[in-house]
N, C-alpha and C positions, 0 to 999 in steps of 0.2 A: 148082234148085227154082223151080218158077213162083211170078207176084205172086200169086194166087189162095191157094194152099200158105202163101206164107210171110206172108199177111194174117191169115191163120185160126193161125196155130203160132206170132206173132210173141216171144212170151212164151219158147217151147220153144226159138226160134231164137235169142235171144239168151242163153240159160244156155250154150248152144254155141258161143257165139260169145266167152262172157265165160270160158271153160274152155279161152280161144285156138284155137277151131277158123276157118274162113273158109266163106262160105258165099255162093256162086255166087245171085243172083237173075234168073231169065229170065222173057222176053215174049215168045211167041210159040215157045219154043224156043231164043230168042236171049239170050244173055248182057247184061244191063244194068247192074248194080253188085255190088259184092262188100262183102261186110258182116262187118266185122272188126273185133277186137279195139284198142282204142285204148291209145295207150304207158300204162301206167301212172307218176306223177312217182316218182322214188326216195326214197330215205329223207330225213325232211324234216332240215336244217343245222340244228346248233345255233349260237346265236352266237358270236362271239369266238375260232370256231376256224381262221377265217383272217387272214392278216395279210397285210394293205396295204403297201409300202413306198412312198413318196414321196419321189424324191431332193431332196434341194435346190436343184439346178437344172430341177426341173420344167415350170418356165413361162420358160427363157430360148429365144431366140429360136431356131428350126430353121437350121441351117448353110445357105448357098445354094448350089445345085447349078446349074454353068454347063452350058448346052446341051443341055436334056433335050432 
C-alpha cells in the first residue's frame, strides 16, 4: 500500500492491523515500514501467587574462583 492509500484509509488500516493482519507501507513502490500488530501483555497476576524463597545464606560472600 502506498503512503498516499494508507494516509487517507489510516482508520481502515489499523482495524486490520489490530485483527493481526501486517501491512506492507511503500514509497515510490518501494517498501518502507510494516505496520503491525503490537504483543498484547497477558493476563494480568494476582498477588501472593507467587513465592520468593530467600535462603539463609543469601548474602554470604561468593566462593573465589582461581584463574579465570
Amino acid at each position: 500500500m502506498n503512503v498516499h492509500e494508507a494516509k487517507t484509509h489510516l482508520s481502515r488500516l489499523l482495524e486490520r492491523v489490530r485483527q493481526g493482519e501486517q501491512v506492507v507501507i511503500a514509497r515510490a513502490g518501494t517498501p518502507v515500514a510494516i505496520l503491525s500488530p503490537i504483543d498484547q501483555p497477558g493476563e494480568k497476576r494476582a498477588p501472593g501467587h507467587d513465592r520468593v524463597v530467600i535462603h539463609v545464606d543469601f548474602d554470604a560472600p561468593l566462593p573465589e574462583f582461581e584463574n579465570l
